[in-house]
N, C-alpha and C positions, 0 to 999 in steps of 0.2 A: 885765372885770376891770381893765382898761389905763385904759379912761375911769374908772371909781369910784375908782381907785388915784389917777390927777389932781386929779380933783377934790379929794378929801381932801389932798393935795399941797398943792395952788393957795392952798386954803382954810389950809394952816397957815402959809404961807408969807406969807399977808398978814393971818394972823393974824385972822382973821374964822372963825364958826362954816362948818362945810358944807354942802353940802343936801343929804348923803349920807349915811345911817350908817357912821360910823367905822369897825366891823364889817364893812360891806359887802367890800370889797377882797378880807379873808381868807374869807369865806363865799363868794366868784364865786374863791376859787383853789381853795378844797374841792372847787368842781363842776368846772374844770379838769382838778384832778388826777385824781376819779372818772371823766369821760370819758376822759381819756388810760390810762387801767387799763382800760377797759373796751372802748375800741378798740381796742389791741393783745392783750389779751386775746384777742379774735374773730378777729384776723387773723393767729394766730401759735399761741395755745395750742389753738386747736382743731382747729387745722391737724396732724392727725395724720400724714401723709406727709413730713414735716419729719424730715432728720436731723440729729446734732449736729453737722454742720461745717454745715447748712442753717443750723441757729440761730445759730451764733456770727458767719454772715455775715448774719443779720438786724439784731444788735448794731452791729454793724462798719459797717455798709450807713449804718442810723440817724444812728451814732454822725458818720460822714465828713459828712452830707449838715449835720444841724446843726454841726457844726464850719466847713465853707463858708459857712453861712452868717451865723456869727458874725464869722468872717474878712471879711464881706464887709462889718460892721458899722464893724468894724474900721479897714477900706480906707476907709467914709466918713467916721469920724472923721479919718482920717491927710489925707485932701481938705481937711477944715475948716479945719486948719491953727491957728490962734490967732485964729481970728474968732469973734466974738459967741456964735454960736451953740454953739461946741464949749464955752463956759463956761457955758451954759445950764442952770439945773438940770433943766429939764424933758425939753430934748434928750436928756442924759446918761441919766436916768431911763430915757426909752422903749428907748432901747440896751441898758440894765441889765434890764427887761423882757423883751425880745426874746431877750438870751441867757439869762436868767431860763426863759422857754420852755420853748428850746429846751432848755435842760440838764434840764428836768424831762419831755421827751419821751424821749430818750436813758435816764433812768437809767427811766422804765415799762418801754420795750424791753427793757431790762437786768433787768427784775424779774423780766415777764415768761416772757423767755428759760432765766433762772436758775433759776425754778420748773419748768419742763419738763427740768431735768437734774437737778437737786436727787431731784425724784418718778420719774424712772427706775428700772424695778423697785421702786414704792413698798410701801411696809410701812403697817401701820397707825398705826406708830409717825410717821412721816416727816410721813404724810398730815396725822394730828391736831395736829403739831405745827408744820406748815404755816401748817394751817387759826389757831390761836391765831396766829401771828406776822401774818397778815395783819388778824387783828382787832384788834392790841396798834397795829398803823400808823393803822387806821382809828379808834383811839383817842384814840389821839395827835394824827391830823388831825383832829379834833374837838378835842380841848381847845385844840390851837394857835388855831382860828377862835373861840371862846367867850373865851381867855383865861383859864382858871381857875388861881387860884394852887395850888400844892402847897406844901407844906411841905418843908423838905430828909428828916425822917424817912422820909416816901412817895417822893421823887422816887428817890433816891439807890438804894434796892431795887429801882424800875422800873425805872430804867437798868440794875442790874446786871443783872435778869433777861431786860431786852431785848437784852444784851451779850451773855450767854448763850446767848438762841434763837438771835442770827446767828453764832456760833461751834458751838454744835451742827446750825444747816441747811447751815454752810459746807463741814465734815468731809464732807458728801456726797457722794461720787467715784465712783460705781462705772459711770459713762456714760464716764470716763476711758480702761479697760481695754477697750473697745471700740471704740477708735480703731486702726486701725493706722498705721505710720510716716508714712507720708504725712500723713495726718490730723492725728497731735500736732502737728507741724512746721506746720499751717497754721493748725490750734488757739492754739498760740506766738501765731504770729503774729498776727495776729486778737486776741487776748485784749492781747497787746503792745501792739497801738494804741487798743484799747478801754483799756486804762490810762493810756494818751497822752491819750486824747478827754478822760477825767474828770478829768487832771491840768489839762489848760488851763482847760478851764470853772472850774473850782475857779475858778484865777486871778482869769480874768476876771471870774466874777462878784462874785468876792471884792473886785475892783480896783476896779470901781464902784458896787458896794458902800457902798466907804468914801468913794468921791467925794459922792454922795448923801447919806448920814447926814453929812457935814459941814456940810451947809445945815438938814438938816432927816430928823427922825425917822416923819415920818407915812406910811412905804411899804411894801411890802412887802419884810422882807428874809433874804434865802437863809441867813444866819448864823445869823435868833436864830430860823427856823423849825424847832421839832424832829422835826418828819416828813422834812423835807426832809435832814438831816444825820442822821437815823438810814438815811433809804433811802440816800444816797451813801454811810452809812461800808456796810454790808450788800452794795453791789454791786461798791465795792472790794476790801473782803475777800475776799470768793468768786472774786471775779476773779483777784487775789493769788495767794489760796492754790491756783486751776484751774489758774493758771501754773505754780504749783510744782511740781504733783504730775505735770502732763503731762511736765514739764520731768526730775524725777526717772526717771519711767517710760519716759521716750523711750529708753535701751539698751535694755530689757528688750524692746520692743516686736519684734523683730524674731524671739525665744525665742516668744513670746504669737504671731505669724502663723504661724510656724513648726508650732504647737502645734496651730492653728486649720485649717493647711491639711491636716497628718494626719489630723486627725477628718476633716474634708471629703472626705479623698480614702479612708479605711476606710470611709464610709459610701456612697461610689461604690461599690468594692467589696461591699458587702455588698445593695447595692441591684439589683446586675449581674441578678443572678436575676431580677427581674419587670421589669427596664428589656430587657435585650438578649434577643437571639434562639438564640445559640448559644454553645457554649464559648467559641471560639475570639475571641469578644467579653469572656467574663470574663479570659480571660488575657491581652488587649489592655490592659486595663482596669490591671489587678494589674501589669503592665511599665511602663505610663506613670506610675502612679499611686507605685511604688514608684522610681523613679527621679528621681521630684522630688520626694518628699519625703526618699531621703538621698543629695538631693545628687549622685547617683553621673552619671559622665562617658558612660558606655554600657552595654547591658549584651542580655539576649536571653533566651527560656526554651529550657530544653534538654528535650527530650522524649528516649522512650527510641528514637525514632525518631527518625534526626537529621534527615531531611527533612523533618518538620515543625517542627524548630525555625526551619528560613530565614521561617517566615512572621509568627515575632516578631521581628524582629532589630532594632536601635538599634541598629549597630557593625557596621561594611563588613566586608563576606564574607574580606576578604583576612586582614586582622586577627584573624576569629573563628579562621579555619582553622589559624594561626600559633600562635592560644593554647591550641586542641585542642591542636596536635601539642607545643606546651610542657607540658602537661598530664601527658600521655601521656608521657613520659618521664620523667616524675617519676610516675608510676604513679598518678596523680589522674585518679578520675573524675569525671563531671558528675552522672552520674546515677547516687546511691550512698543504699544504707539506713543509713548507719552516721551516726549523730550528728544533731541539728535545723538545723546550721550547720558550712559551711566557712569557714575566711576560706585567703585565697593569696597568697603574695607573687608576685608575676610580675617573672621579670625584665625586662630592660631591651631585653637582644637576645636574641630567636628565631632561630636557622638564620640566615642572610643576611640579616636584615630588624631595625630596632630599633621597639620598641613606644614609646608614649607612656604605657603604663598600670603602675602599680608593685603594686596591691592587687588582690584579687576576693573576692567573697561570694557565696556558694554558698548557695542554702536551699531542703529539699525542699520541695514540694509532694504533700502524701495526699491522698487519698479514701479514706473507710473504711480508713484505714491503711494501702493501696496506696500506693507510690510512682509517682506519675505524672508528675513533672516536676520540673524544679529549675529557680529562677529565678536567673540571674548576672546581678551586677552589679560592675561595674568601675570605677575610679578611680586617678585622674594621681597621685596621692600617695600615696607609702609608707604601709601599715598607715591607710589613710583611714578605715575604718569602725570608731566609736566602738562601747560596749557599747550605747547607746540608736538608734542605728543599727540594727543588728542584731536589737534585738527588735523594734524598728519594725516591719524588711523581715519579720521570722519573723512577726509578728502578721498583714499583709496575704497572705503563703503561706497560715498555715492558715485566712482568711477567704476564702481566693478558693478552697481544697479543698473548706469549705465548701456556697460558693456552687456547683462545680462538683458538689458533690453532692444538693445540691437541686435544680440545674437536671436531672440526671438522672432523680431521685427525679420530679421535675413531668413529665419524660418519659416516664418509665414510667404516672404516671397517665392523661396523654395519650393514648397508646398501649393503657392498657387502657383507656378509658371508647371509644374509638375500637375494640377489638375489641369491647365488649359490643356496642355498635352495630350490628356486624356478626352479631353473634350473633343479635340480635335480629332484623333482615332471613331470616340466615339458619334461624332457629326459625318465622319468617313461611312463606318458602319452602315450609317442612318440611312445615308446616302444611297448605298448600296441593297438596302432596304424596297426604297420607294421603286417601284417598275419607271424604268426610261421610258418604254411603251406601252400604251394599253392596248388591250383588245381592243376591236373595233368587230360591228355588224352593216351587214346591208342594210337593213330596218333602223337602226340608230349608229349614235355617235356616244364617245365616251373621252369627257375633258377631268382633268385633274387641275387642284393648284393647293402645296403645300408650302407655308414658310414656318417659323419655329421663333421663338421672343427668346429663347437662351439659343446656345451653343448646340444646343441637340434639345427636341422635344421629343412626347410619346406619341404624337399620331401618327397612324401608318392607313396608307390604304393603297390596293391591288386589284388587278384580274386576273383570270381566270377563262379559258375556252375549253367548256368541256365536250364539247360534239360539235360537227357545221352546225347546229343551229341554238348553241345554250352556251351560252354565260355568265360563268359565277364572278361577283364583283363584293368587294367587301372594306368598309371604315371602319377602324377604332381608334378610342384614344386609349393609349396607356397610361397609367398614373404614376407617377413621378417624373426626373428629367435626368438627365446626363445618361454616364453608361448604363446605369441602372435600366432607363428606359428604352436602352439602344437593344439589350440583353433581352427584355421581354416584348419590344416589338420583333426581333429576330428567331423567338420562340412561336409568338403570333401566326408569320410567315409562314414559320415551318408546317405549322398544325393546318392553316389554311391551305396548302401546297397539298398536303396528303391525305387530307378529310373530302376537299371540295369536290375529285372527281367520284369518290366510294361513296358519299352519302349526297344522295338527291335531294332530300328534304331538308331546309334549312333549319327546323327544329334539333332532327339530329345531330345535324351539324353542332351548332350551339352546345347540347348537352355532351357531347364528345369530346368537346375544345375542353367544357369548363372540368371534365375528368382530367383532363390532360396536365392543367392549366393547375389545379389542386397542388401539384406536387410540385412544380416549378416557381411560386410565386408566393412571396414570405407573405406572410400574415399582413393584413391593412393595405395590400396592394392587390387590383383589380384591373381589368381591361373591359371597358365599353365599347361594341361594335356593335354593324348593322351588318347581315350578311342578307344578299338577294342573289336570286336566278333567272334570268331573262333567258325566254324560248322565245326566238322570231317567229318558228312555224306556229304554235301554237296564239303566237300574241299575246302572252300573260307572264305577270310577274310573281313568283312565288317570294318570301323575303319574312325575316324575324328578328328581332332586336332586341340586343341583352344589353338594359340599362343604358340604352345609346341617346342622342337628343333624335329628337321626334323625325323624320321622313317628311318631307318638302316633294307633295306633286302637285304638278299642274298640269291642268284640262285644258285643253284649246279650243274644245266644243262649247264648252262651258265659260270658258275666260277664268276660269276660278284656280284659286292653289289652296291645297289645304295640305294641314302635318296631320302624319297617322301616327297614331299615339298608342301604340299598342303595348301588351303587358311584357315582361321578361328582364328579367337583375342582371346586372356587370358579370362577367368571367370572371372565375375566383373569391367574390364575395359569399357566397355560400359555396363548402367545402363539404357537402353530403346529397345523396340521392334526392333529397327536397327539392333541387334544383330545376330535378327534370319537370315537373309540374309548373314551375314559375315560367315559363318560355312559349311565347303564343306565337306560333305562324300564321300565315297572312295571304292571301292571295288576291291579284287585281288585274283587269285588262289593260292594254294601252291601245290606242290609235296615234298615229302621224301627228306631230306636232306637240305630244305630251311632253313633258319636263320633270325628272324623278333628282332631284338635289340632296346630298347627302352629306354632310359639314359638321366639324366638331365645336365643342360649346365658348372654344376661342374667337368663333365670328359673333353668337348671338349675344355673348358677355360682352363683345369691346364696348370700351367707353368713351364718352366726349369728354370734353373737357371741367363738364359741370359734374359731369360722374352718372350720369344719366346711361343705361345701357342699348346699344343696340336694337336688342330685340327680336322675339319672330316676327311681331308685325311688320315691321322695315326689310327683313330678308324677305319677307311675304313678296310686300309692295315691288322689290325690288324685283324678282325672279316672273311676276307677269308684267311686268314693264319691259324686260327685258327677253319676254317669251318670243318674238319675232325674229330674233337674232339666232348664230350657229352656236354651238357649245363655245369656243374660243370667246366669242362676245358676248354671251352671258355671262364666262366669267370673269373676264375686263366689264364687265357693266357692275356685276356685284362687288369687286373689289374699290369702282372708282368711289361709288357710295360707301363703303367702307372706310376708306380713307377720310374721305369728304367727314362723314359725320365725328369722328376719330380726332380730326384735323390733323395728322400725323400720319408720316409714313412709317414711323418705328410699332413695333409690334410688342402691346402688351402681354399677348399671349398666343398659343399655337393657332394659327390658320389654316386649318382645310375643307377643300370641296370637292365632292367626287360629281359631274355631271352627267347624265343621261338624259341624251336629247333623241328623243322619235325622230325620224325623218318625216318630213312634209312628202318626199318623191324618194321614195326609196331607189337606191341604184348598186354601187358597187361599193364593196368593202374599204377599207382606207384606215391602217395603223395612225393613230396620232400622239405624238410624243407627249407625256406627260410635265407638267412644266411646275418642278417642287420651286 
């Protein structure tokens, strides 16, 4: 551009045609200036990690480096002195170029920086009218290089409406109110010397400018360019007016961080819950959080336990003690339901000791509308705390009651998905508890059926083959439910497993368990079972019951069913030799077709819907109703009445039944799976 600019120079200057087009000059400044828009363009607007005190020191940066070295142009001139050369038109020229440049480097920087604050939070509106202002330049930089005449009718409207767009993109502020104080202040500044920068180029180029057109018109020049004096007046303005408005907003700024650090620090608060681990982190939280945003000099939570308040404390132990017992004499509590706020005047002197603090602010903290704590906060100044103060501190209390109730709430979830788990092991347990299969005889049959109304119950029942021709069979319920009861029906087990083949007599048996049973099972918890012996060879049942429900036979000779109700206490309920006296064995025949049912007190309790119970008499009813049928359909007959009467299939409580059915036609042995 420099050389074609010469030549057509040289060329007018001695008055001879050029060997250049005329044109040339302004058509290699077009691609200039298009390069320089589109280098910093890539090196700055794309540059998304840029913030606005980044940008403004990209300007600033720019702006120093071409001002040195205009300066420096400058310092060569001021060398030349009054020699030849300094009156040279051509000298002068390349200088006038040079700063020429650089000033058209500077005000790209300037454009491009200004569009990236302008489009801040952009709208569609901002965008499109952007977009048209940079076409209206690249307009104009085209007609400047072509030289097309306008008319005043045309020009006079374009200029007003390009006056327009840079007064409606200039209003752009809103990257302003996101500076805090520090930042306006360097903003100022910065923009300050970027007004400096543009004011001297102005100058200078202005200066030689008119040294050149004195000799000769054939240059390039910054005055009569009107891209170049629309972009400079554009990046003045905005700059101007960026001063102003920081310059206006700079009091307000410190209301705006103020403003900025509440939300910050409510949203700590309110975050506490899935950030921290335990209360005593949210209420850490809510003292610091609330202590710098008002402002306050110390301050501590007060629980209704006052040794847990030493472990909030901002404000030495000596101090807090002096403002209790000031308190207190003034009949003020800390920890009080009445009102959402105290405020306190504290005096001056306590007892022998003078304070430094003149106010205090009291605010409960709820949960679920429990009073749990009061947060105090104190300050050096009489009546310190404003009404905006106050609902501050009142707004982070009931976010941090809030959050202390969620974090409980999450606790409780915790805590149960942590016992279903365990439930779930122990229903495992259980499981592995009940026999898959029972014994079975040639002479009888043996059905089982247990379900459980929670996640695990305590009734257990088993067999037992103690020779070909005896078998021990045994129910109980255990009291209580969950693992507790998985733990003492697995104890149960064990004792029955290793007693049943050693001890023949179900008495002993019994008194063995309930020693056994003594040491293993905490105070107020007991096991009720029936424990029996069936000998096929001999045909009789030996059998005794500790505290169990009554024994369900039926006669087939007779058609009759009766409960044998015999003497004997629960396992563990007595915890001394006494025991062995309470325990009465029993002995009965059977024939083919008897019925020996054995069920805990979760069938004869259910209830209907009127609340009306079960019953023996209906298990009665039901078990010689159902005396013709095989164990299987006994006990599908007793449950279907179960339900029936119920009218539900959901289980109030534990259901089991151990069955013993005589054979009508005795024949061949046959395991039958047990079905919990």
């Amino acid at each position: 551009m420099v050389f074609a600019d010469f030549t057509v120079l040289f060329s007018d200057l001695r008055q001879v045609r050029p060997d250049v087009p005329a044109r040339l000059p302004n058509f290699l400044l077009d691609l200039f200036i298009l390069s320089l828009f589109i280098f910093y363009r890539l090196r700055i607007e794309k540059d998304e990690s840029l913030d606005f005190s980044e940008l403004l020191w990209k300007v600033f940066a720019v702006g120093l480096i071409a001002t040195l070295f205009s300066l420096a142009t400058r310092l060569i001139i001021f060398f030349t002195g009054t020699s030849a050369i300094s009156s040279n038109i051509l000298f002068n020229y390349l200088i006038y170029q040079v700063n020429f440049s650089l000033l058209l480097g500077f005000l790209m920087t300037a454009l491009v920086v200004w569009k990236r604050l302008i489009t801040y939070q952009r709208t569609k509106w901002v965008v499109q009218l952007w977009a048209f202002f940079e076409l209206t330049l690249l307009a104009v930089l085209v007609h400047d290089s072509l030289g097309f005449g306008l008319d005043n009718w045309i020009l006079i409207p374009l200029s007003v409406l390009a006056l327009m767009m840079i007064v409606a993109l200039s209003v752009s502020m809103k990257w302003v109110a996101y500076l805090n104080f520090r930042q306006k202040l360097t903003a100022l500044l910065l923009i300050l010397l970027v007004t400096f920068y543009l004011a001297y180029f102005a100058f200078t180029v202005t200066t030689f400018s008119g040294i050149v057109s004195a000799v000769s018109v054939a240059f390039l020049r910054f005055d009569v360019h009107v891209f170049n004096l629309a972009l400079f007046l554009f990046v003045t303005v905005y700059g101007i007016l960026s001063f102003l408005v920081i310059l206006f907003n700079l009091p307000t700024s410190s209301a705006f961080e103020q403003k900025l650090e509440e939300t910050l620090q409510f949203q700590r608060i309110s975050q506490s819950i899935q950030t921290e681990k335990s209360e005593k982190s949210v209420y850490r939280i809510l003292l610091e959080s609330s202590l710098k945003s008002v402002s306050a000099d110390a301050g501590w939570i007060e629980f209704k336990d006052k040794r847990e308040s030493e472990v909030f404390l901002q404000i030495e132990a000596t101090e807090l003690e002096q403002i209790r017992a000031g308190l207190n004499e003034k009949n003020i509590s800390l920890v009080t339901e009445s009102g959402t706020f105290q405020k306190v005047a504290i005096s001056r002197k306590i007892g022998k000791s003078a304070l430094s603090f003149r106010s205090m602010l009291i605010v409960p903290v709820r949960v679920k509308g429990e009073l749990l704590c009061s947060l105090c906060l104190l300050k050096e100044l009489p009546d310190g705390f404003t009404v905006e103060m106050i609902q501050l501190a009142t707004t982070f209390a009931n976010q941090a009651g809030i959050s202390v109730e969620n974090f409980r709430l999450m606790e409780e979830v915790v805590q149960g998905e942590r016992y279903k788990e365990e439930l779930k092991i122990a229903r495992s347990v259980q499981q592995s508890l009940l026999p898959a299969v029972l014994e079975q005889d040639a002479q009888f049959e043996v059905v089982a059926f247990s379900a459980s109304a929670d996640e695990v119950g305590g009734d257990y029942y088993d067999s037992l083959r103690i020779n070909e021709h005896e078998i021990a069979a045994i129910i109980a319920d255990v009291s209580g439910k969950g693992t507790t009861a998985a733990f003492h029906m697995s104890q149960m087990k064990g004792i029955f497993h290793s007693l049943a083949r050693s001890l023949g007599n179900p008495v002993h048996f019994l008194q063995e368990a309930n020693r056994a049973l003594v040491h293993c099972l905490e105070k107020g918890s007991f096991i009720s079972a029936v424990y029996i012996r069936i000998d096929s060879k001999a045909k009789k049942i030996v059998y005794a019951r500790a505290g169990h429900c009554p024994v369900l036979v039926y006669q087939k000779q007779s058609g009759s069913a009766k409960f044998l109700t015999d003497r004997g206490a629960a396992l563990g309920m007595v915890r001394n030799s006494t025991y062995d006296g309470m325990v009465e064995g029993k002995e009965l025949g059977f024939k083919p077709g008897d019925i020996m049912l054995l069920y805990t007190d979760g069938i004869t309790e259910a209830r209907s819907p009127k609340g009306e119970e079960f019953g023996y008499e209906r298990l009665s009813e039901a078990l010689r109703q159902a005396a013709s049928l095989d164990g299987a359909g006994i006990r599908a007959f007793i449950l279907d009445k179960l339900y029936a009467f119920t009218e539900q299939k959901g289980l109030l409580d534990d259901y089991t039944m151990l069955i013993i059915r005589f054979k009508d036609n005795p024949t061949t042995t046959t395991n039958v799976l047990s079905t919990p």
